[in-house]
C-alpha positions in Angstrom: 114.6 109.3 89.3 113.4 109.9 86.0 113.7 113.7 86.8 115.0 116.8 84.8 117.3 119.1 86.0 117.7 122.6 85.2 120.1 124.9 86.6 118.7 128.2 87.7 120.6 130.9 89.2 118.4 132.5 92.0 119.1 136.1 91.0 116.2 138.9 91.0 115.8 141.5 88.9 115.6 145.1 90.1 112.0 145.4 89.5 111.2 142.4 90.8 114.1 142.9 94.2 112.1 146.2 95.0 108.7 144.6 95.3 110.0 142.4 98.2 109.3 143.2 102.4 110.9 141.8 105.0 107.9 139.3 105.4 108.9 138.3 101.8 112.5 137.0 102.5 113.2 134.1 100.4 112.4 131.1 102.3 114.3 127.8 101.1 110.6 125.8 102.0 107.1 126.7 102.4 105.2 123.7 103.7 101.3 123.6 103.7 99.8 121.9 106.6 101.0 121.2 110.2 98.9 117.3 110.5 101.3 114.8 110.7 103.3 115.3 106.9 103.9 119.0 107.5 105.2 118.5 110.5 107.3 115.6 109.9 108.9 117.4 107.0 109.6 120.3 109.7 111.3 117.8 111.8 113.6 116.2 108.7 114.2 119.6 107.9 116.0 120.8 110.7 118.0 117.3 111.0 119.3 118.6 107.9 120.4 121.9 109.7 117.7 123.7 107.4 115.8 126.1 109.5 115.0 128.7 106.7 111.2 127.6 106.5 107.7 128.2 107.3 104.7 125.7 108.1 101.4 127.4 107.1 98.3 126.1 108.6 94.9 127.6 108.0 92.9 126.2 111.3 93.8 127.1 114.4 95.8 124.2 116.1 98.4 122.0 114.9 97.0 118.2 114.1 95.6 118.6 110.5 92.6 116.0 110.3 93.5 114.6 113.9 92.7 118.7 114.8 89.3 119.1 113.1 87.7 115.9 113.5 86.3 116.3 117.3 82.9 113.9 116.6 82.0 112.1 119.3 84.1 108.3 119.0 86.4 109.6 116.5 89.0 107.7 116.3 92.4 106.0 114.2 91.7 102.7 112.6 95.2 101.7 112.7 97.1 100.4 115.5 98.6 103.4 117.6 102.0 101.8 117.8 102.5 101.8 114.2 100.1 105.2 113.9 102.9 107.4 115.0 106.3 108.2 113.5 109.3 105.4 113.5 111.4 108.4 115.0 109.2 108.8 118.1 107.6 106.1 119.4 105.3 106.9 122.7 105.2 104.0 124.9 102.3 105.4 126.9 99.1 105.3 124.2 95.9 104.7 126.2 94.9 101.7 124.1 95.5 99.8 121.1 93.8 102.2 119.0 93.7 105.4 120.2 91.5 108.7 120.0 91.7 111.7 118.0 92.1 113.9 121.4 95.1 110.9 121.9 97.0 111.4 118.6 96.8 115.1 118.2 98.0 115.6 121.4 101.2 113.3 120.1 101.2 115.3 117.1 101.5 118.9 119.1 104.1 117.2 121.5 106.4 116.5 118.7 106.1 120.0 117.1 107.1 121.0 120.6 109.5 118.8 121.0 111.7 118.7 117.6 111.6 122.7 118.2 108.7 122.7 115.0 106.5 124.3 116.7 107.9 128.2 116.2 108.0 127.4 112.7 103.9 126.9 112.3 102.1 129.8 111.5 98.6 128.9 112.3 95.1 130.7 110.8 97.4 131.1 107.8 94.9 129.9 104.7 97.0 129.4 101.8 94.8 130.9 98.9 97.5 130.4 96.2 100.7 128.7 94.7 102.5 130.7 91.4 105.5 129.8 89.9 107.6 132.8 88.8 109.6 131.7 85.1 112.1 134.6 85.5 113.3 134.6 89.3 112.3 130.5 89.5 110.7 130.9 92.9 107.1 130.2 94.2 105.2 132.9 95.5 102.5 131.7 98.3 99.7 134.0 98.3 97.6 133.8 102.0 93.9 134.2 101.8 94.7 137.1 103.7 96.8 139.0 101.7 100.5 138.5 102.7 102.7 136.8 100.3 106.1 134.4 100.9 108.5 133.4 98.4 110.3 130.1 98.5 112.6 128.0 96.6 110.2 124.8 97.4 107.1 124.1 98.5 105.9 120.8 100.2 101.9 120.5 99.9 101.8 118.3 103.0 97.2 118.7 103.5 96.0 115.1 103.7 93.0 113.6 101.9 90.4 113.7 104.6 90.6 117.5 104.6 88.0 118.9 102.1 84.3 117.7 103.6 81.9 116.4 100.9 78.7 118.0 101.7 75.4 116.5 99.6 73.2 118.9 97.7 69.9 117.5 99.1 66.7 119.2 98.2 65.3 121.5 101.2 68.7 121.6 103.3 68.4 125.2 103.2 64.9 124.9 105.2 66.0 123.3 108.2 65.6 125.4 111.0 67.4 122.9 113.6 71.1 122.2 113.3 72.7 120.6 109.9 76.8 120.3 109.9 79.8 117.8 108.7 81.3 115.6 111.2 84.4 117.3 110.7 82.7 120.7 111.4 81.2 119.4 114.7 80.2 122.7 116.9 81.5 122.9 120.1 79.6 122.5 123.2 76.8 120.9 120.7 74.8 119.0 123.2 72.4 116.2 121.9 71.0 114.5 125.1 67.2 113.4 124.8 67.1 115.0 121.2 66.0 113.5 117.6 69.4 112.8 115.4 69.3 112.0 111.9 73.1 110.9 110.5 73.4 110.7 106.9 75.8 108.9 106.1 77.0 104.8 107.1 80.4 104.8 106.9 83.2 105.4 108.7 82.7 108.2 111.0 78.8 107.3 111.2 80.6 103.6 112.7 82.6 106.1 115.0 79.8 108.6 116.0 76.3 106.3 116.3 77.0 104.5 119.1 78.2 107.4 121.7 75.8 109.5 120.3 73.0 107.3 120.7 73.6 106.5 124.3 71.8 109.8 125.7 69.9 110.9 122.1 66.3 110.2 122.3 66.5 109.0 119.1 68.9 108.2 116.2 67.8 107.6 112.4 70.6 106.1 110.3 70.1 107.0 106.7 72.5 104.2 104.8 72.4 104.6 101.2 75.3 101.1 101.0 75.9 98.7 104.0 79.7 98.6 104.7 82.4 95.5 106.2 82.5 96.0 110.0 85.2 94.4 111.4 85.6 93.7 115.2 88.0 96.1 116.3 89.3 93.4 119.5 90.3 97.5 121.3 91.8 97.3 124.6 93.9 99.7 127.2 97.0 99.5 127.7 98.3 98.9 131.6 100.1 101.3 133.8 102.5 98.0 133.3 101.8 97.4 129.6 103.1 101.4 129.6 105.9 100.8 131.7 107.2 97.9 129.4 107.3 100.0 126.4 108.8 102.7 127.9 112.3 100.6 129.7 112.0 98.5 126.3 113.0 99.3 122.9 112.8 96.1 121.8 109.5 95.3 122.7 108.4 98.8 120.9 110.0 98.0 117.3 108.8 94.5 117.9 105.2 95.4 118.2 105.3 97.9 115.7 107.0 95.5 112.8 104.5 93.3 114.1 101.8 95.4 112.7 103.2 96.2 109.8 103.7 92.7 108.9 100.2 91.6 110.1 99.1 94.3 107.7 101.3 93.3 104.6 101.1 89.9 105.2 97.6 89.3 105.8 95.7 92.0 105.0 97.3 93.2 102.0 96.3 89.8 100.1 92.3 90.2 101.1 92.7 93.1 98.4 94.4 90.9 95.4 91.6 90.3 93.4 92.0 86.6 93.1 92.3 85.8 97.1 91.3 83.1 99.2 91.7 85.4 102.2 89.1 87.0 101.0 86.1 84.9 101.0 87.8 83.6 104.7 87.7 87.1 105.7 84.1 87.9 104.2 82.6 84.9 106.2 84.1 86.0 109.6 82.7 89.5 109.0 79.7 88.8 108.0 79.6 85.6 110.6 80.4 88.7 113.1 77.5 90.8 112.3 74.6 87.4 112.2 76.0 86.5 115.5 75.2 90.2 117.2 72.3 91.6 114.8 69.6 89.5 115.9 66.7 91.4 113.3 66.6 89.5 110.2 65.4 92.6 108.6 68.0 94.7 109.7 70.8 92.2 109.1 69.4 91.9 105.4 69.9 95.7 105.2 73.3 95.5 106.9 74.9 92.7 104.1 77.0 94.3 101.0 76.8 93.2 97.7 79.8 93.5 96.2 83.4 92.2 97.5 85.1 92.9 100.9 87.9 95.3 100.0 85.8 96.9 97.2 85.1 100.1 99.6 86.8 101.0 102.6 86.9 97.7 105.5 85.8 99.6 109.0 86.1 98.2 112.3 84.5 99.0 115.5 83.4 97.4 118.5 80.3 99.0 119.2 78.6 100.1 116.0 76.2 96.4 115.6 75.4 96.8 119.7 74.4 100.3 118.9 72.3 99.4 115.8 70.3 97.1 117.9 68.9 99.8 120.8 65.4 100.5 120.7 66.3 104.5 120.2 68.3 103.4 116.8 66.8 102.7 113.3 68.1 102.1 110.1 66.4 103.8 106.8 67.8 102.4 103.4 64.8 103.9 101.4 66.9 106.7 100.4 66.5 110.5 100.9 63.5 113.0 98.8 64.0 115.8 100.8 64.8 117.7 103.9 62.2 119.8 105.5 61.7 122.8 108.5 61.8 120.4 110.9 63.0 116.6 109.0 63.5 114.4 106.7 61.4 112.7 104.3 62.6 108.9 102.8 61.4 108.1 99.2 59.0 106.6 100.6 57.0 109.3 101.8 57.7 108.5 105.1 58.9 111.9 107.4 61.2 111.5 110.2 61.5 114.5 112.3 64.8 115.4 114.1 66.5 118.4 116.1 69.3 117.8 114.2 71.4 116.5 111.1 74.8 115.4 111.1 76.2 114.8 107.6 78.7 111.7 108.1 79.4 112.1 104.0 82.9 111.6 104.0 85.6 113.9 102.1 86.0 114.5 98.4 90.1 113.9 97.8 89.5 115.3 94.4 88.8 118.9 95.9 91.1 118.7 98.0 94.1 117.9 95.7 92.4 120.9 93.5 91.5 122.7 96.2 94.9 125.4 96.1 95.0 127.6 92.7 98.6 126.4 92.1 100.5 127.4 88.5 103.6 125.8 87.2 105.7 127.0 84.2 103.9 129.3 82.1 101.0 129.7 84.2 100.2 126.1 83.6 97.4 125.2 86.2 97.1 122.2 88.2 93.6 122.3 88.4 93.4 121.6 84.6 95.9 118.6 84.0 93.8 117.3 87.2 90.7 118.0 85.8 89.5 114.4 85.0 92.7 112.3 86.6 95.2 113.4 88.6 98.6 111.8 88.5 101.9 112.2 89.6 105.5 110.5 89.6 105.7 108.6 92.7 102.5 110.6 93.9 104.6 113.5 94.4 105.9 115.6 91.3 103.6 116.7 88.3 105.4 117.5 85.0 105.5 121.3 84.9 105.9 122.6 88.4 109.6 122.5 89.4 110.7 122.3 92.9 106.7 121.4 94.0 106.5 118.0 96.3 103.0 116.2 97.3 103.7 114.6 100.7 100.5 112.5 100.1 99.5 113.0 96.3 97.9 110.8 94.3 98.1 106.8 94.6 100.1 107.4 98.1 97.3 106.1 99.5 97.0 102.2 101.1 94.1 100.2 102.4 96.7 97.9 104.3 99.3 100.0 106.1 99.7 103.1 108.2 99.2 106.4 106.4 102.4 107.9 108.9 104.2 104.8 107.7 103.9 106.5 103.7 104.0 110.1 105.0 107.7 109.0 106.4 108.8 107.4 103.2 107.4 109.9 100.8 109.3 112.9 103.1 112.7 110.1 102.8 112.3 110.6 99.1 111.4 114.9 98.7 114.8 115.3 100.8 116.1 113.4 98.1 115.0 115.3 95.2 115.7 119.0 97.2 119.2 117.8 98.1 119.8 117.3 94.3 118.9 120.8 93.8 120.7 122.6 96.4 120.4 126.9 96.4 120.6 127.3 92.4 118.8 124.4 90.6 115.5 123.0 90.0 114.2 120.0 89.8 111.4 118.9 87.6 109.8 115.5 86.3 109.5 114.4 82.9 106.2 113.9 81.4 107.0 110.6 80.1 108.1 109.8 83.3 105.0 110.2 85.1 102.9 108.6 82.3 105.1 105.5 82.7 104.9 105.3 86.4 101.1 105.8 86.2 100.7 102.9 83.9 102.4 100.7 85.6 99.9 101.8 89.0 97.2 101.1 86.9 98.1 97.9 85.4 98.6 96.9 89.0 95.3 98.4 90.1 93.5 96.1 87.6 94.5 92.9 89.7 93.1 94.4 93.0 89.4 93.9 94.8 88.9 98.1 94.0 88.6 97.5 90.4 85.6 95.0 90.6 82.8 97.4 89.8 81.9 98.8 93.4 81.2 102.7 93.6 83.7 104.1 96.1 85.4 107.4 97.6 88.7 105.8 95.6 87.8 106.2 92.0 86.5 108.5 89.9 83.4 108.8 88.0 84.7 107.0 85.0 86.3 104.6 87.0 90.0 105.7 87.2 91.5 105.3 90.7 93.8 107.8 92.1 93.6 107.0 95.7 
């Protein structure tokens, strides 16, 4: 494991005993977040026949990312049969790839079901995380005041939490509407108005197409063109349902079969040495030609820099969108946002009713998001400063009995983010089981450093490390993702 152990015997001092309410019971696990890694962790949990717990979510429903993001289109890029957790498979997904309404309805349903749901305390902002070097607990300060104390806490918030929100020159002028897709107001209605998106990625891929359909106008501003796969989406029969649901088999068959479409033929595409690869890039880009009729546009449309290098997107819809009249693609950049627009670098103003900032999340921020102290009063902000790292992207030297569900490196390009979420939780029950009620358990330095190395070394043979800019690396370079 390359951990250390230190025994600890969980016994408070008077001072300390009388500060403690009834709220403040010792808990044997705090877990932050109730998307699909907090409450997966609930569920493994209670297997265990640990119900002395608490799931702490700051918005108000259970779903984490599948909860906030409500854009028009959103949507999973993975396969629903392998997007959902080995333990529960649902045999009656809509389609291939499913919804966000679709999958955080699942996610509810098995809070509910696995008796979770009692356990999740929801509007519950966690504004703090301090190890205590005498009593070795955490206390878990809410942004509201109250305070819990736990033996461990599981930080379970996924990357695509924190929204990255550009400082553009005059944002604060706009009188119309400006927000985040993942901040998308309710009831927003945009039939026969001017949209501007900022932003070409992957929720723009998602949200462009049904919003143009009843916009009078949509203005793309693309600062780098993207990989848009075909996404080949269909529904899944009343019979199709009724075959997964009387057969087992043919659910774990369908599921491994994704997983080993995406090991065995994906995964290579991102090996920097890969014939897949340019086989890949010419159907792609063979994909987009055969639809975007524009030359113009199709020039603006065509990356530079090698397929894998930023994040591969998929969709059905997003080239059949790009070529209706009410749909236009800007690639001169951004000056400045006015009263009532935007104006390119060109000089050029295009007025709009409202702004949607399809910008993507910054992982950083949210991995330093919590002000969480180990020993000493070490903070995590600082060691992740420049580069966070941690042993098998969940422990960091320094803060005993503290898990990352999805920390850094947990992430893959290739495979199904549940898929990880389940084997990271396979390996915190591990490391908690080793501690039982008087221990802790911390990781070496050393240990860390090693395993980090070896990540990188690895990293250095893959398409991300061939000079593209992307949401996976840091500003120097170093990829953490």
């Amino acid at each position: 494991m390359g951990d250390l152990m230190r025994t600890f015997k969980n016994s408070l001092d008077n001072d300390f005993q009388t500060q403690l309410t009834s709220k403040e019971a010792i808990l044997d696990h705090v877990i932050i977040g109730a998307g699909f890694a907090g409450i997966c962790m609930g569920i493994k949990l209670l297997e265990k026949n640990c119900d002395s717990f608490v799931i702490l979510e700051k918005e108000a429903g259970v779903g984490g990312t599948w909860y906030k993001n409500t854009y028009p289109g959103a949507a999973c890029d993975v396969p629903s049969h392998f997007y959902c957790y080995s333990f529960e498979p649902n045999p009656n997904w809509s389609q291939v790839y499913s919804s966000q309404q679709e999958i955080q309805a699942y996610i509810k349903k098995c809070a509910d079901k696995y008796s979770v749901t009692p356990k999740i305390r929801l509007n519950s902002a966690v504004a703090s995380a301090h190890f205590d070097d005498n009593t070795g607990l955490w206390m878990i300060l809410l942004e509201t005041g109250e305070k819990f104390l736990a033996r461990h806490v599981i930080i379970g918030s996924g990357g695509l939490n924190t929204p990255l929100i550009p400082t553009i020159p005059g944002a604060d002028q706009f009188k119309g509407s400006i927000f985040h897709t993942a901040q998308w107001p309710r009831n927003l209605q945009l039939d026969g108005k001017k949209i501007v998106v900022i932003g070409s990625a992957a929720s723009a891929v998602q949200a462009v197409p049904e919003i143009a359909k009843t916009a009078a106008q949509v203005t793309m501003f693309q600062r780098t063109p993207n990989y848009v796969a075909p996404r080949d989406n269909k529904s899944y029969s009343d019979k199709d349902k009724a075959a997964f649901t009387h057969s087992g088999l043919k659910r774990r068959l369908t599921r491994w079969g994704y997983f080993w479409r995406f090991d065995g033929l994906l995964f290579p595409i991102f090996k920097k040495k890969s014939s897949f690869r340019a086989r890949a890039t010419k159907i792609i880009l063979g994909h987009m030609r055969h639809i975007i009729k524009d030359p113009l546009l199709r020039k603006k449309l065509t990356p530079d820099y090698e397929l894998g290098c930023k994040r591969i997107l998929i969709s059905d819809d997003f080239y059949p969108a790009l070529n209706r009249e009410n749909v236009s693609v800007i690639t001169d950049g951004i000056d400045q946002i006015t009263e009532n627009g935007v104006t390119d670098k060109t000089g050029r103003h295009h007025p709009t009713d409202c702004i949607v900032l399809a910008t993507g999340f910054s992982l950083h921020d949210q991995m330093t998001s919590l002000d969480i102290r180990g020993v000493n009063g070490k903070r995590l902000t600082d060691i992740w400063q420049d580069r966070p790292a941690a042993y098998r992207g969940a422990q960091v030297a320094g803060f005993p009995n503290l898990f990352f569900v999805t920390g850094p490196n947990t992430g893959a390009g290739s495979t199904s983010i549940v898929f990880m979420i389940e084997a990271q939780i396979h390996y915190i029950l591990q490391c908690i089981k080793k501690t039982g009620q008087d221990k802790l358990i911390d990781v070496k330095p050393e240990a860390v450093e090693a395993h980090n190395k070896s990540i990188q070394k690895d990293l250095d043979g893959m398409v991300w490390s061939t000079g593209c800019k992307s949401w996976y690396k840091s500003a120097d370079g170093f990829n953490y993702t």
